[in-house]
Backbone as a ProteinNet text record, in pm:
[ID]
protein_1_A
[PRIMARY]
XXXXXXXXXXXXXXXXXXXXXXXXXXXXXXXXXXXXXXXXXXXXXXXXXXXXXXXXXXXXXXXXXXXXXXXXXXXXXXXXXXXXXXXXXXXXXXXXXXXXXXXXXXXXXXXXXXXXXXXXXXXXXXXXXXXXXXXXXXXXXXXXXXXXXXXXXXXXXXXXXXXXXXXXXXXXXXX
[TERTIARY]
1233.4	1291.4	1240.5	1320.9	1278.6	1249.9	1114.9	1081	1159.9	1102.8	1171.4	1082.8	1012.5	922.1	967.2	922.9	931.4	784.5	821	675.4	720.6	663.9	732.6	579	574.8	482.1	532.4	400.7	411.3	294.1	305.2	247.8	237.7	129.4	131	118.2	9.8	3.5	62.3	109.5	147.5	51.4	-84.9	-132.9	-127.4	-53.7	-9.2	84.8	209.3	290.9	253	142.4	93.3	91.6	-29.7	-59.5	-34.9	129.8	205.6	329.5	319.1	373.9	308.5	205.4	103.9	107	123.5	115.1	286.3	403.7	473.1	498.5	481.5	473.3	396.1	281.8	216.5	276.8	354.7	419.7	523.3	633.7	742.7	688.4	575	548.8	514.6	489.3	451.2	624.8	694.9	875.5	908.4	850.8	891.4	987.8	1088	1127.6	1085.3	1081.3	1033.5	1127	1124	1191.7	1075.6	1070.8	961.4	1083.9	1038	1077.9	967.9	972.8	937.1	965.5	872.4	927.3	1012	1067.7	1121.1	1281.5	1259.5	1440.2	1419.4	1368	1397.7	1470	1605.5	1708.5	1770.8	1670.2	1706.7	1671.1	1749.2	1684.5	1523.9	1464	1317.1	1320.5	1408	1473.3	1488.3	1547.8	1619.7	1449.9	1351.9	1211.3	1120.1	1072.2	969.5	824.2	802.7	687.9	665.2	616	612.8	541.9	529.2	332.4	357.1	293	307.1	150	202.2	64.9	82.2	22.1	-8.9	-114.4	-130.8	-202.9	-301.7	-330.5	-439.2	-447.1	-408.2	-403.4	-458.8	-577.5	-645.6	-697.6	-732.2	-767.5	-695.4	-557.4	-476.5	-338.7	-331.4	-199.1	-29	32.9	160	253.5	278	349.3	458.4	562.2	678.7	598.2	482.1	436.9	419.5	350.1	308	406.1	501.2	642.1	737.7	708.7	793.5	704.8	606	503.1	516	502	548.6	673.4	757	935.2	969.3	873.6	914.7	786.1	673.6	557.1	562.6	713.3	706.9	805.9	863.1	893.4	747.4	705.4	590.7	503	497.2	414.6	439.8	611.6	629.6	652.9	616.2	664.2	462.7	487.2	385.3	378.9	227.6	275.1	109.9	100.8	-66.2	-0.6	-124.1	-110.9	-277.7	-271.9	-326.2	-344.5	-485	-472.6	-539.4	-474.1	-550.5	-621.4	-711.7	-829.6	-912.5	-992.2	-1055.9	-1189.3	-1215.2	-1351.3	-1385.1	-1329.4	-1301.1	-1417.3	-1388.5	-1476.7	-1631.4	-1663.8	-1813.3	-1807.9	-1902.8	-1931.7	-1935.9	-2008.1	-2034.3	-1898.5	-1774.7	-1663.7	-1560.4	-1550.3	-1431.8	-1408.8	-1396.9	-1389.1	-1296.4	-1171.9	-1144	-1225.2	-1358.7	-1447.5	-1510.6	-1503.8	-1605.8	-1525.8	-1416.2	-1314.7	-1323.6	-1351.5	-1359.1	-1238.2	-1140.7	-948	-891.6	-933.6	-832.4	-926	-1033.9	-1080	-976	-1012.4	-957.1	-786.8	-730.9	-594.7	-586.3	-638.5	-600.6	-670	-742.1	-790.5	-684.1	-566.9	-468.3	-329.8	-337.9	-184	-192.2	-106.8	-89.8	-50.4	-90.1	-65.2	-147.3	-127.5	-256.9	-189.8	-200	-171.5	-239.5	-126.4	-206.3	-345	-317.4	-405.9	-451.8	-568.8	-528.8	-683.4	-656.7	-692	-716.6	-822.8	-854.8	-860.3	-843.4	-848.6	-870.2	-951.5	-979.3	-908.1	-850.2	-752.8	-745.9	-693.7	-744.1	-724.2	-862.7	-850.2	-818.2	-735.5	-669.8	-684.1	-761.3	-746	-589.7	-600	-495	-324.9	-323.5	-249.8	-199	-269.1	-235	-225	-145.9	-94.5	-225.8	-239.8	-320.9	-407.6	-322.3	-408.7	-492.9	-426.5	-474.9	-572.5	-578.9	-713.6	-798.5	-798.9	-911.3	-984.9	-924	-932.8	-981.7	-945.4	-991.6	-1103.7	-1144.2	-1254.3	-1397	-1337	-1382.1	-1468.5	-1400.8	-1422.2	-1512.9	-1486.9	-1557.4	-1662.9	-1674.2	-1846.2	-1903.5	-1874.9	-1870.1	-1943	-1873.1	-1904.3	-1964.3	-2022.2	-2110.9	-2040.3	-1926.2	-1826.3	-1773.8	-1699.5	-1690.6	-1612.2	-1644.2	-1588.6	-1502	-1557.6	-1496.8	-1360.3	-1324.7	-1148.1	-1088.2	-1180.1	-1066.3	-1129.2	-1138.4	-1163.9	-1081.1	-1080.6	-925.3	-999.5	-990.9	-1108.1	-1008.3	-969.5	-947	-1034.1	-1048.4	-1135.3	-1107.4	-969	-912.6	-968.3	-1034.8	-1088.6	-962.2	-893.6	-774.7	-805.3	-947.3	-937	-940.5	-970.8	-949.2	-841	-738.5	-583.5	-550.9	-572.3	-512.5	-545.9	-681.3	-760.7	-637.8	-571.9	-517.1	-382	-383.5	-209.7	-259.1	-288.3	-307.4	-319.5	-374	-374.1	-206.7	-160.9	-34.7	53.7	3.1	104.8	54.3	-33.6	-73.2	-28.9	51.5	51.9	195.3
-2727.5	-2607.6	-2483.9	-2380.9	-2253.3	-2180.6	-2088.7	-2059.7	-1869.6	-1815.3	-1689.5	-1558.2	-1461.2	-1394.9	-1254.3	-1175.1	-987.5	-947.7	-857.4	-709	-623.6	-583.3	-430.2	-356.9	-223.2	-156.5	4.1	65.5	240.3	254.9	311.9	371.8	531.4	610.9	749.4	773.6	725.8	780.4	636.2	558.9	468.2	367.3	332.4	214.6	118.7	125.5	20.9	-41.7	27	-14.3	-91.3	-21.9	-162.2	-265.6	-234.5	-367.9	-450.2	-437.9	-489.3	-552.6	-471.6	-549.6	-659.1	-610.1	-745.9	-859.5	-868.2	-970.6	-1042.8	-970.3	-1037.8	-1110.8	-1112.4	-1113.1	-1256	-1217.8	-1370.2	-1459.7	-1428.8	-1506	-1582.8	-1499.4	-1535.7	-1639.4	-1606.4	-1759.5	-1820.8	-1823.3	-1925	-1988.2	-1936.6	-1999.3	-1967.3	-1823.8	-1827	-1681.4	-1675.7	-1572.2	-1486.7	-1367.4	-1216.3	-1128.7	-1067.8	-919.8	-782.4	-713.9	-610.5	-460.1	-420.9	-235.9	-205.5	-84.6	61	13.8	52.8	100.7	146	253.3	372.2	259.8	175.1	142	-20.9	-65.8	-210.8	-186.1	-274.2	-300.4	-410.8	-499.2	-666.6	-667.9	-825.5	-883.7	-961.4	-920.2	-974.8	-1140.7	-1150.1	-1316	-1418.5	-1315.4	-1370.8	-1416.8	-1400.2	-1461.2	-1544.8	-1629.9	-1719.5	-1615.1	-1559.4	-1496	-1355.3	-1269.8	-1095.9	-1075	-1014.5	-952.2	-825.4	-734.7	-595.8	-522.9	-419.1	-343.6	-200.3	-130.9	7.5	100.2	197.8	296.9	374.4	421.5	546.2	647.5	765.4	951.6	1003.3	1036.7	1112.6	1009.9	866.5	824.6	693.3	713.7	645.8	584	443.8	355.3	461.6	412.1	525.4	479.8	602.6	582	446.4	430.7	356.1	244.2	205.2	15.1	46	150.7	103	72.2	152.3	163.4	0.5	-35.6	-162.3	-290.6	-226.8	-375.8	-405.1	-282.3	-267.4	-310.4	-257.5	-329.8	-475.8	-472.8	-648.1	-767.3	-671.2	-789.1	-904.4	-985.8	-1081.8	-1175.1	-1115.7	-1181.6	-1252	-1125.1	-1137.2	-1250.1	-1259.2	-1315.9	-1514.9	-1527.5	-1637.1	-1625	-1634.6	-1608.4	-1588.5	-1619	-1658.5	-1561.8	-1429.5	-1336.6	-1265.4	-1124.1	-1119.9	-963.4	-874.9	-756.2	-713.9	-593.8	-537.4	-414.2	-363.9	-204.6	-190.2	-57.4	24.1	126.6	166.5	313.3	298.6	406	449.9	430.6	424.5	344.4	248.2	156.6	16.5	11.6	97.1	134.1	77.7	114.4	67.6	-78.8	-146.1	-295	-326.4	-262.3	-241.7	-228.1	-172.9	-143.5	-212	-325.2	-368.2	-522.7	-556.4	-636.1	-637	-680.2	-706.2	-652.6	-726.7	-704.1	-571.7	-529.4	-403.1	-297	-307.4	-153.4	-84.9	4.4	93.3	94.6	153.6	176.6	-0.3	-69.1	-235.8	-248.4	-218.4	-259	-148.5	-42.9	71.2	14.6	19.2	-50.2	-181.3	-283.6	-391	-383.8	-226.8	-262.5	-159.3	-105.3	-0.3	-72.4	-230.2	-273.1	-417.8	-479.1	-618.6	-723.5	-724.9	-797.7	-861.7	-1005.1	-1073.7	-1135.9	-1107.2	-1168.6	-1290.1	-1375.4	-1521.7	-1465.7	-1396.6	-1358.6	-1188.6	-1103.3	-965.8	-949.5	-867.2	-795.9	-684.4	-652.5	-495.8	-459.1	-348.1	-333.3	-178.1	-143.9	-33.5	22	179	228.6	314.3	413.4	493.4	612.9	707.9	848.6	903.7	1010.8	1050.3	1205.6	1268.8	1425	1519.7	1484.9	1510.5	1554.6	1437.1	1401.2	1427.9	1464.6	1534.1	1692.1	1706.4	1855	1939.5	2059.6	2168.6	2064.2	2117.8	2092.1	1926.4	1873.3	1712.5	1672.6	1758.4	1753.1	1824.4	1944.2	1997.1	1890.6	1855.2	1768.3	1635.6	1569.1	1452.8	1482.8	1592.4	1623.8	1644.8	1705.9	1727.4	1617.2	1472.4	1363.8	1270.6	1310.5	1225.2	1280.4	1441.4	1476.2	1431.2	1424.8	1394.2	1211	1152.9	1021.2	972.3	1093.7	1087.4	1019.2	1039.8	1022.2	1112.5	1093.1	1163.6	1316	1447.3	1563.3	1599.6	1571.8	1648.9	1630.7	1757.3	1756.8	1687.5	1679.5	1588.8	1420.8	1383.1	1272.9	1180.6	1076.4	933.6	790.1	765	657	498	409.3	322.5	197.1	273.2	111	-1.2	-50.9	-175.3	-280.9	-369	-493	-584.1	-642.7	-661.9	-854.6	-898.5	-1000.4	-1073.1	-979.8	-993	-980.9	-911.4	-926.6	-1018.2	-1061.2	-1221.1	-1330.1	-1337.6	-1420	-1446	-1292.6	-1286.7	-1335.2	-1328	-1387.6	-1536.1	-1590	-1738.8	-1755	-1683.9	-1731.8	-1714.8	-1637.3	-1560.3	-1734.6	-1762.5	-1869	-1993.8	-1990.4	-2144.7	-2089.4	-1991.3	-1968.8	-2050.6
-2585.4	-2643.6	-2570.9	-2507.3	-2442.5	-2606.7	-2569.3	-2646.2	-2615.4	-2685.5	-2621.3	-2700.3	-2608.2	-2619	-2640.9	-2721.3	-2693.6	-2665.5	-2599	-2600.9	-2638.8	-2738.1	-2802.1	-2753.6	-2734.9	-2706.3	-2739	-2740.6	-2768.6	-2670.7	-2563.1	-2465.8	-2442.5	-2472.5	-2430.7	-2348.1	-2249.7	-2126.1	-1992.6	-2012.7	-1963.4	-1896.5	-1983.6	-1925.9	-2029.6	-2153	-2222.7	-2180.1	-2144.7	-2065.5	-1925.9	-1832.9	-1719.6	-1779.5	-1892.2	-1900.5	-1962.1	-2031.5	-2112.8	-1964	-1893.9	-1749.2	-1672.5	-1677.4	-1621.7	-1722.9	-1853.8	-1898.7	-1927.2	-1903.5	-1915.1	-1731.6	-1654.2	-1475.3	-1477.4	-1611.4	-1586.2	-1684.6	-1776.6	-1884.5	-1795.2	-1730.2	-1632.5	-1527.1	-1419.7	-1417.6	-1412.4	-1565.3	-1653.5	-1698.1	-1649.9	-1714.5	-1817.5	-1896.4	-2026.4	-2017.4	-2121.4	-2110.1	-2215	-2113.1	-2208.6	-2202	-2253.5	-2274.2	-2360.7	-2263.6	-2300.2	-2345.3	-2432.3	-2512.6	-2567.5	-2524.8	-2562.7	-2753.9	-2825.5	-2957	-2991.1	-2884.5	-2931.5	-2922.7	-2828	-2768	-2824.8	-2928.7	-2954.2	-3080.7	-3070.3	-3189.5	-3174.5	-3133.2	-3137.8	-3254.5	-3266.6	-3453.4	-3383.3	-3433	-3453.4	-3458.4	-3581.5	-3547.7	-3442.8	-3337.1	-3221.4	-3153	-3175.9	-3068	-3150.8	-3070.6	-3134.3	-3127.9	-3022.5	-3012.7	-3009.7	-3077.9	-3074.3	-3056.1	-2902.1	-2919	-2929.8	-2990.3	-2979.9	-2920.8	-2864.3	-2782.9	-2830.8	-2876.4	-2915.6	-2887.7	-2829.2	-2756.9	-2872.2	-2831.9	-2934.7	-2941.7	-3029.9	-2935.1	-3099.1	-3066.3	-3185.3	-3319.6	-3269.8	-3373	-3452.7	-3375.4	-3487.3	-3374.6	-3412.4	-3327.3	-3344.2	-3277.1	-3284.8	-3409.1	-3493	-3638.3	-3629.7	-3545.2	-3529.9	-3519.9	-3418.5	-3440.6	-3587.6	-3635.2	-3773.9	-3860.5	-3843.5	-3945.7	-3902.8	-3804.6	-3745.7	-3801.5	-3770.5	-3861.6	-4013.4	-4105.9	-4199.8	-4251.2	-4199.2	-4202.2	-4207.4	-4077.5	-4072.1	-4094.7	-4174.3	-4179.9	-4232.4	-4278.4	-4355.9	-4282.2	-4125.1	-4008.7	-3969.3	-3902.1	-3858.2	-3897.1	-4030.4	-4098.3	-4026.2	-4004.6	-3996	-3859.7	-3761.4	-3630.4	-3593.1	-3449.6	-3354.4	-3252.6	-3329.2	-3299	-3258.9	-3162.5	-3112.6	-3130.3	-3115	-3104.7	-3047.8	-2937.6	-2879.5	-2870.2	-2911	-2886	-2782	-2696	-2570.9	-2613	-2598.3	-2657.2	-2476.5	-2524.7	-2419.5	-2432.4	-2583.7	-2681.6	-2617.6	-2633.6	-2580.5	-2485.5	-2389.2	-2223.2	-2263	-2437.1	-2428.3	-2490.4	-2366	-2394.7	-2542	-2665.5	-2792	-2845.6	-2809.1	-2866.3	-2839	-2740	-2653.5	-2736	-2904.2	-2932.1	-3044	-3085.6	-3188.7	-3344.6	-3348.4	-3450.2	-3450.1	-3313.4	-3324.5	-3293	-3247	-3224.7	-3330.2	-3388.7	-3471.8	-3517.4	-3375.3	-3409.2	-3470.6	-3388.7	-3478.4	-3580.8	-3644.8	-3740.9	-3841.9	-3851.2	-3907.4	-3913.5	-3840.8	-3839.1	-3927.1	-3921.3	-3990.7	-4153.9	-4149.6	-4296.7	-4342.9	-4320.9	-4361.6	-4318.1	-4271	-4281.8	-4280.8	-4371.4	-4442.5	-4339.7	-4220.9	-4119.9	-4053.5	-4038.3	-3915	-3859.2	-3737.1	-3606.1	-3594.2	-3496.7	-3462.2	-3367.8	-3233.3	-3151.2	-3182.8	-3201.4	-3138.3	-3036.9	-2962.7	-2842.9	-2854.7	-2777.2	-2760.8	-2597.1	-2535.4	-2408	-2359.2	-2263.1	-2268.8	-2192.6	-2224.7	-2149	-2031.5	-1994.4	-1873.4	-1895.2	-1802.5	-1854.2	-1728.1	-1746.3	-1636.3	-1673.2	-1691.8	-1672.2	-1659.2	-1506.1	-1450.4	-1514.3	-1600.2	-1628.5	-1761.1	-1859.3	-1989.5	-1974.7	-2078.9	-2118.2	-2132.1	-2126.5	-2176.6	-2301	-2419.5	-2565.6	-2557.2	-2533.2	-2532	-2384	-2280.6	-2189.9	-2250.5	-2322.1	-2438.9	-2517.7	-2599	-2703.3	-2651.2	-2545	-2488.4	-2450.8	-2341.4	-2290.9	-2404	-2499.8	-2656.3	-2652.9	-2693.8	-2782.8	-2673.6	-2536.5	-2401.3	-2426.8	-2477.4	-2442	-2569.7	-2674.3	-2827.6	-2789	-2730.5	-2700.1	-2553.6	-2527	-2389.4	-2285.2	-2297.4	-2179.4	-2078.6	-1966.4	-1815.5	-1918.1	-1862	-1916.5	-1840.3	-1668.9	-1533.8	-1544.9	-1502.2	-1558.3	-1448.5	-1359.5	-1224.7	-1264.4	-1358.9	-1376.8	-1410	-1309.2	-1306.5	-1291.9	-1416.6	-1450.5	-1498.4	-1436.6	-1546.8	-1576	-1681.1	-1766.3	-1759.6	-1790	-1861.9	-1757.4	-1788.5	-1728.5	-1718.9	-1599.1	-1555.7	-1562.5	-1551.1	-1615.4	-1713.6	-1848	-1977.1	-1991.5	-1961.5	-1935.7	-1900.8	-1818.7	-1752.5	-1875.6	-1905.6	-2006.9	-2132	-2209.4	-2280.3	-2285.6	-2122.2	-2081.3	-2126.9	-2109.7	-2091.1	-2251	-2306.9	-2471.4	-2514.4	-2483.2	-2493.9	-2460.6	-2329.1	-2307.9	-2342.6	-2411.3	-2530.8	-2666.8	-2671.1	-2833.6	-2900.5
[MASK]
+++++++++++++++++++++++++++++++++++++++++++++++++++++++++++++++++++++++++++++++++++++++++++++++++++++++++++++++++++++++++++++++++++++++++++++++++++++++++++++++++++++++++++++++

């Protein structure tokens, strides 16, 4: 039986999206089919897949409203379906934080929504200075010095450990 996979994801600064690319690249070949959306653009029936992984980003604390509102909607799909979810933070970055159990954000998340995943994941994300607006390089820079992290505004850092990604693909394709 072909099994048949989604990635739904909410990406702010677009390294959820990498690394929601890297893991479907290793799903494919692996022979399975995926189909990856944006939150914003999925209006398949949920039905239509054996497997849902969803990946969600972090901006001030908190996963993006729509995974939450989509998890919510359909947590009783979910519930029956063979399914992982992953958050990206920048937290993550500390050895102490880069765990399921110890993320502050997926702990905080799964104690505010009625959902358990077969697999979830944590992964650390990338800071890019550069690359955010005015208010939100304030505010980031804020929370980096707050958490004894890089301030320098020309700072292009990515965290995400690319073989814990892979690691996760492979659970992904025993699930």
């Amino acid at each position: 039986m072909d099994t048949k996979t989604v990635i739904i994801y909410a990406s702010t600064d677009g390294q959820t999206l990498k690394i929601c690319n890297a893991l479907r690249a290793q799903l494919q070949q692996n022979n399975q089919k995926i189909d990856l959306f944006s939150i914003e653009d999925f209006n398949e029936k949920i039905t239509n897949y054996d497997k849902i992984i969803i990946g969600a980003s972090i901006r001030y604390g908190v996963h993006n409203k729509n995974i939450i509102d989509f998890i919510n909607t359909h947590k009783e799909q979910l519930n029956n379906k063979k399914t992982a979810f992953f958050s990206v933070n920048l937290v993550a970055r500390k050895p102490e934080k880069n765990t399921p159990s110890t993320n502050p954000y997926v702990v905080k998340f799964f104690k505010t929504i009625d959902w358990k995943p077969t697999i979830v994941e944590v992964f650390a994300g990338k800071l890019d200075y550069q690359k955010y607006p005015f208010f939100d390089k304030i505010m980031i820079q804020f929370i980096m010095w707050m958490t004894k992290g890089p301030t320098n505004s020309d700072a292009k850092i990515e965290y995400t450990n690319w073989e814990k990604v892979k690691a996760f693909g492979v659970q992904l394709s025993n699930l």
